[in-house]
N, C-alpha and C positions, 0 to 999 in steps of 0.2 A: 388720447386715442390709442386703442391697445394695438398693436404690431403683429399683424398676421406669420402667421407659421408657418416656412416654408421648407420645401423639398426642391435639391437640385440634384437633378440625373444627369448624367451621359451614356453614352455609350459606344462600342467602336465593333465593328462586325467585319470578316474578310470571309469569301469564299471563292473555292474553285473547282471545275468539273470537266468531267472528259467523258463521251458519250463513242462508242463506236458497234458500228453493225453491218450486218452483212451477211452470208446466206450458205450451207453446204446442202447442194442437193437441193431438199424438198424442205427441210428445215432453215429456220431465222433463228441467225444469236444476236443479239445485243448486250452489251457491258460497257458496265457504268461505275464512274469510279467520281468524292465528291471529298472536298476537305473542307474544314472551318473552323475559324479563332473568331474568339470574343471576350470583351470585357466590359462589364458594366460596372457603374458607379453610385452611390445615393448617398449622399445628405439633407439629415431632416432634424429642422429644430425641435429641441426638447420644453417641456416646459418648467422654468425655471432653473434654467441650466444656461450657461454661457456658450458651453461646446457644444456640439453639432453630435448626432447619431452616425454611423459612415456602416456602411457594406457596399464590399468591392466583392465581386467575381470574374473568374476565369476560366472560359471556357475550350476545349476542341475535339474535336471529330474526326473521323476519317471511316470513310467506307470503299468498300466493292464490291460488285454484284453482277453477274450473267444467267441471263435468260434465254433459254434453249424452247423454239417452240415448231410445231409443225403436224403432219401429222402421219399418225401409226400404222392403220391399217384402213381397209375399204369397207364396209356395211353396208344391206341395201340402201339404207336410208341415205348413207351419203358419208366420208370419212369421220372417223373417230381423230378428234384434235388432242394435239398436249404439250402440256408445256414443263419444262424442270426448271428450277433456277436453285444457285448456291453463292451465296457471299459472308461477306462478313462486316464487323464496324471495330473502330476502339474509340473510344470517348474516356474524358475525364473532365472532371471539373475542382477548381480550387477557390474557397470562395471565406472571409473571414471578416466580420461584420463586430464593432461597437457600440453597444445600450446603455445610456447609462454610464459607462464608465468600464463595463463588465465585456470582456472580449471574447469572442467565438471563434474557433476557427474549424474546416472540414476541408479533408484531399482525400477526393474518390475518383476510381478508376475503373474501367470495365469492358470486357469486349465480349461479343456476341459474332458465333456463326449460325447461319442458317441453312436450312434450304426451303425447297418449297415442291409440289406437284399437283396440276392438275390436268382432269380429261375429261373430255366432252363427248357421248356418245350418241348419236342420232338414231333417233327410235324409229319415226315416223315422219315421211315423207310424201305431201299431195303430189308434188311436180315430179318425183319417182313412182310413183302408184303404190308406195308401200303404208300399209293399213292409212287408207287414203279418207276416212271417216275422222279421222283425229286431225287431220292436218298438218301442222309440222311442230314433233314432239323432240324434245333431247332431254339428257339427262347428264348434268357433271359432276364430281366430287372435286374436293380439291383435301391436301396434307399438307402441314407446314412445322415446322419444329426451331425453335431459339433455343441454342445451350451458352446460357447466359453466366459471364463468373459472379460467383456469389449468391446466383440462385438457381443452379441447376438448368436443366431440360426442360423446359414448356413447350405444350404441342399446341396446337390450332388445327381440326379438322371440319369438311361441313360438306353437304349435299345438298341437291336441289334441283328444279324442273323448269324448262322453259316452254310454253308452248304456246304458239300460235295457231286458234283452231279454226280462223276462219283471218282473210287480208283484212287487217284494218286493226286487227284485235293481238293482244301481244298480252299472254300473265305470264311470272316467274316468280317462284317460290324458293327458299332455301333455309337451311338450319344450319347452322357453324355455333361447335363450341370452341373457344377460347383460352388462351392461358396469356397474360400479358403480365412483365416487368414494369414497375414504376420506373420513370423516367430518371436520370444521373440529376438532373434540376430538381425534383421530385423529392431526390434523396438528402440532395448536398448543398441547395441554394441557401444564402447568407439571413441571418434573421432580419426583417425589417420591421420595424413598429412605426405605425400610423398614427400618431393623438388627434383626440377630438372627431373623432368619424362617427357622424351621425346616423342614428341606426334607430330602428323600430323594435320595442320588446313585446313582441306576442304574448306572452305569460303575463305581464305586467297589463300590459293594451298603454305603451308610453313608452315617449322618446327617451333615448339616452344616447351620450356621450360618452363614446368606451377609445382605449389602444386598439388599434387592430394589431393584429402581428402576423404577419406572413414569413415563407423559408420553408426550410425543405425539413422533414423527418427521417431520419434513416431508420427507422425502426419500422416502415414503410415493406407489407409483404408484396405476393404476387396475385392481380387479380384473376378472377375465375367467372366466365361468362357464357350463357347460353343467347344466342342471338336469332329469333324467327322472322322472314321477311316474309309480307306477300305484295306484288306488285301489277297491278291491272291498266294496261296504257291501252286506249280505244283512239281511232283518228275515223269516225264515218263519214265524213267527207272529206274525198280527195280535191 
């Protein structure tokens, strides 16, 4: 009877957070602050091999971040809201994995500040009598920027429209483009090979049995994304 192949994991995770708010005037802050360690484990037997496959990782985090929000000034339609927020993270990960015989190792590091802004401007308002044909119109933007080490400045901006033109009925529309960092797991996680994982070959039209191999790429750039929503929520009966 052949002797199935197995994989033993563990793994160990801690976290902590602190959450605090409160209010100056007409504006709300809140700031948040979060920490985390971890470490995972794998062993996977090989075939035809006595020793075992192993990657280990080692993970941690730390952030904080405050968000200012409230609002600006008065319009007929009704206050123009906003918000700022600025923090930042550090992260690293150390993680060194066994195949074969053939050893890996990766220690990456990296911190990220941001900020962020948005505001909401109300066009139109029924219950104000302002252009009272539309029902209740607004318009927000929002800005965001990551200066990320080892890949520069990424922006994130986007626009877009909410508007309710009759009770009952709610659409919102938006465009945000994008700039995102591959993730530190992304870049530096530990190589793992799978044997014998059953798969479908399209091109062939037939099964086969391949290694899988998962882990992280650091040769990994930054993606770039345009994103269009449209959202149409109806309730006619109350």
């Amino acid at each position: 009877v052949a002797k199935p192949w197995l994989r033993d994991s563990n793994g160990l995770t801690g976290h902590a957070g602190l959450t605090l708010n409160s209010s100056i005037g007409a504006w709300q802050w809140t700031v948040t602050a979060n920490g985390d360690l971890g470490r995972t484990e794998s062993l996977t037997d090989r075939t035809g091999r006595a020793d075992r496959d192993r990657a280990v990782s080692h993970t941690r985090s730390a952030d904080l971040d405050a968000v200012f929000s409230g609002s600006l000034f008065k319009l007929p339609a009704g206050d123009a809201a906003a918000s700022l927020g600025l923090g930042g993270e550090a992260e690293g990960i150390t993680s060194r994995s066994v195949r074969t015989g053939v050893a890996q190792a990766a220690r990456l590091s990296r911190s990220t500040g941001r900020g962020q802004a948005n505001i909401d401007l109300p066009i139109a308002n029924r219950a104000r009598a302002v252009l009272r044909p539309l029902g209740k119109l607004s318009f927000n933007a929002n800005a965001a920027f990551d200066a990320v080490s080892n890949f520069g400045t990424l922006a994130t901006w986007g626009y877009g429209l909410a508007w309710t033109p009759v009770s009952g009925l709610d659409v919102t529309a938006s465009v945000s483009h994008e700039d995102a960092a591959p993730t530190i797991q992304q870049l530096g996680n530990p190589v793992l090979a799978t044997p014998d994982v059953r798969v479908f070959d399209y091109l062939r039209g037939e099964t086969a049995f391949i290694t899988r191999i998962d882990g992280g790429n650091a040769a990994l750039g930054a993606e770039k994304a345009r994103i269009n929503r449209l959202s149409v929520t109806a309730k006619p009966i109350s």
